[in-house]
TITOR-235184 format. One line per field, with one value per atom (N, C-alpha, C): x, y, z; chain. Coordinates in nm, 4 decimals. Layout:
% TITOR-235184
X	(X  ...) .
Y	(Y  ...) .
Z	(Z  ...) .
unit	(A  ...) .
This chain:
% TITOR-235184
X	(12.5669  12.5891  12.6014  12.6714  12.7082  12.5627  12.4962  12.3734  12.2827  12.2494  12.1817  12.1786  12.3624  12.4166  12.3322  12.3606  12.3131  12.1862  12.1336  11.9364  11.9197  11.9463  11.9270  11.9790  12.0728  12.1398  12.0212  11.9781  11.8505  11.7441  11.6853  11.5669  11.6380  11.6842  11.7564  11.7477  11.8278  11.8385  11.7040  11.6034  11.4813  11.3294  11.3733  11.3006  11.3700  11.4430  11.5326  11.4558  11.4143  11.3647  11.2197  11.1119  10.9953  11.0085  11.0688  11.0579  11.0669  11.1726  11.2238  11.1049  11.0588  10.9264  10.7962  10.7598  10.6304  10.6840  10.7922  10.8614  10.8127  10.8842  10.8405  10.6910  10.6835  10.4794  10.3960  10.4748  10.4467  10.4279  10.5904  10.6081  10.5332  10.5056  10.4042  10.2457  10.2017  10.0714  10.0398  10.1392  10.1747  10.1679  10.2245  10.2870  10.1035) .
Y	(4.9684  4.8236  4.7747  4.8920  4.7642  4.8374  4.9245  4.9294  4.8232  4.7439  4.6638  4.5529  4.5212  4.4260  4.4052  4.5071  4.5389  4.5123  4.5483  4.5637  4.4511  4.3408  4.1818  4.1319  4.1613  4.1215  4.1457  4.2870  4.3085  4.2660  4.1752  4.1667  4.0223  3.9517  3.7894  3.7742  3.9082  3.8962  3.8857  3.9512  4.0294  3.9062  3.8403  3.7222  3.6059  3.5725  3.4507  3.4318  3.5188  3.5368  3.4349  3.5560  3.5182  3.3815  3.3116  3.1499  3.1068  3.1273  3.0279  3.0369  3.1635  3.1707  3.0656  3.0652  3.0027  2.8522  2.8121  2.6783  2.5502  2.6748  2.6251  2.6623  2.7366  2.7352  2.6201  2.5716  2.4538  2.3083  2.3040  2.2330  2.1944  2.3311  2.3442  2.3061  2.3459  2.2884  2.1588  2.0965  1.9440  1.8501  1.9318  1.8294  1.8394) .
Z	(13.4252  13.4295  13.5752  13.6221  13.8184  13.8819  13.9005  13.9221  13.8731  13.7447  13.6930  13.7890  13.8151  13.8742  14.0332  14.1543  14.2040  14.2485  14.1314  14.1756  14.1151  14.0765  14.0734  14.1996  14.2438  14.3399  14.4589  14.5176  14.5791  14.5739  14.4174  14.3883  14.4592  14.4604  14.4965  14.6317  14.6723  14.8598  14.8795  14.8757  14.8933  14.8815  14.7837  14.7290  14.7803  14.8280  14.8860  15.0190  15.1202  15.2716  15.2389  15.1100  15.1158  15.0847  14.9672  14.8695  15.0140  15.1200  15.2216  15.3275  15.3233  15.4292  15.3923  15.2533  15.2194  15.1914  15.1856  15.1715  15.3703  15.4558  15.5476  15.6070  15.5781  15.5969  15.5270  15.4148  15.3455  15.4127  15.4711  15.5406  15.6747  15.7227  15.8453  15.8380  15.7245  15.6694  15.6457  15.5859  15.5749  15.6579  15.7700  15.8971  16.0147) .
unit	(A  A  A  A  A  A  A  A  A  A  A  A  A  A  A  A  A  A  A  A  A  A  A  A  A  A  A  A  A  A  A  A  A  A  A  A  A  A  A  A  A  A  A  A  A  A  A  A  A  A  A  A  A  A  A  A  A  A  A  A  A  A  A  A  A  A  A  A  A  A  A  A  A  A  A  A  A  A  A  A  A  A  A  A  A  A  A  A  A  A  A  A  A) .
């Protein structure tokens, strides 16, 4: 169970960087 916990927790950290990376590349394309 706290492993499960964990490796959501990693998949979140891990995926939080990229959403915020292609968000402002967005922004950059836009502008």
């Amino acid at each position: 169970m706290i492993i499960g916990v964990v490796l959501v927790f990693l998949i979140t950290f891990l995926k939080l960087p990229l959403k915020l990376n292609f968000f402002l590349r967005l922004k950059h394309g836009l502008d």
